[in-house]
N, C-alpha and C positions, 0 to 999 in steps of 0.2 A: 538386518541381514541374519538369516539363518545360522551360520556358524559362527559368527561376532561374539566376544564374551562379554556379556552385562558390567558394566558400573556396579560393584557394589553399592555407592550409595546414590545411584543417578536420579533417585526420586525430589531430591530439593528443587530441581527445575522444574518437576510437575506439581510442588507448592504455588512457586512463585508465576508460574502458567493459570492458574487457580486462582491466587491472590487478583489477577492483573483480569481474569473474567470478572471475578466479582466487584471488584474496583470500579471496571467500565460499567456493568449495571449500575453500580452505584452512582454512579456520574449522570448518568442517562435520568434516573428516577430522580437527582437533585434538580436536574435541568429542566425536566419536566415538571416539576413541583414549583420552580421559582419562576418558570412559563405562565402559569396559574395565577401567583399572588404579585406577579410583576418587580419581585427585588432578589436578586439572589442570596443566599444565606451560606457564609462557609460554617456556619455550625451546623445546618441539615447535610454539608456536605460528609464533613466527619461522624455525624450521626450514624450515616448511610456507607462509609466507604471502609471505617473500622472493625465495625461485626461483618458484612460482608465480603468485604477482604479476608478478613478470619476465617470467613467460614471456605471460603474461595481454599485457601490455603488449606485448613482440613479437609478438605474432598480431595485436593490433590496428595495430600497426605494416606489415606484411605487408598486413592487410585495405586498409587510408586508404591506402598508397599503389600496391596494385592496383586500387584504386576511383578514384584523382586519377592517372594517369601523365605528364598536361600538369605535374607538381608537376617532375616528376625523377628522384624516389625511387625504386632500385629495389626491389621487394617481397621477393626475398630476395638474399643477400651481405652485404656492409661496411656498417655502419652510419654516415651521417656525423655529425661532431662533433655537431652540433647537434641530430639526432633521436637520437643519445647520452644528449646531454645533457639532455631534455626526458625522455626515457624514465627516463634516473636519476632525476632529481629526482619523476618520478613513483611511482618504486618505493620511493623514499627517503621522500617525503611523508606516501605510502598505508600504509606499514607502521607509519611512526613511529602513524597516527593509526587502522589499523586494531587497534596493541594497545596504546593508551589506553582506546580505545572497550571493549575485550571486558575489559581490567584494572577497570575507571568501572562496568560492568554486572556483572564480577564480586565487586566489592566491594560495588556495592550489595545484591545476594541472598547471598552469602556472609557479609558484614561485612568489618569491618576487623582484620588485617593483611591485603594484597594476595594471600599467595602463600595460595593454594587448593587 
């Protein structure tokens, strides 16, 4: 809305918005790789869903604070401690729980033991 006043720091959700594109690429490129060699591998999953999550989460980083510049943040250089450390924890979080999620959905169409 035009007259609505900005979030100071509303750009952590266009991290984790970030985080969760590159994630889903990453899932897709694992899926399609263990399409190929017919077993799936959670270690190409992590491979694939850790830097790209990362990086997911610096574009969205880049994006919030070339969108907020009254914030401070510059969009690209040094990251400070604190948008560090929100981005960690958001790549740390996402992954832990983006391969529960695909381990949870693997077992339940596969069965049980996990590794597929």
């Amino acid at each position: 809305m035009p007259g609505s006043p900005r979030r100071k720091f509303g750009f952590p959700l266009l991290m984790l918005v970030g985080f969760c594109v590159g994630a889903s690429a990453a899932t897709a490129v694992a899926f399609g790789l263990s399409a190929q060699a017919g077993r799936f591998s959670y270690t190409t999953l992590f491979d694939f869903v850790a830097p790209l999550g990362g990086l997911g989460a610096y574009i969205g980083h880049i994006v919030g604070a070339s969108r907020n510049p009254e914030v401070g943040f510059k969009p690209l250089g040094p990251l400070t401690p604190g948008v560090l450390m929100v981005g960690g924890v958001i790549v740390l979080v996402g992954t832990v729980i983006t391969l529960a999620v695909v381990m949870g959905i693997m077992t339940a169409i596969k069965g049980y033991p996990p590794p597929h």
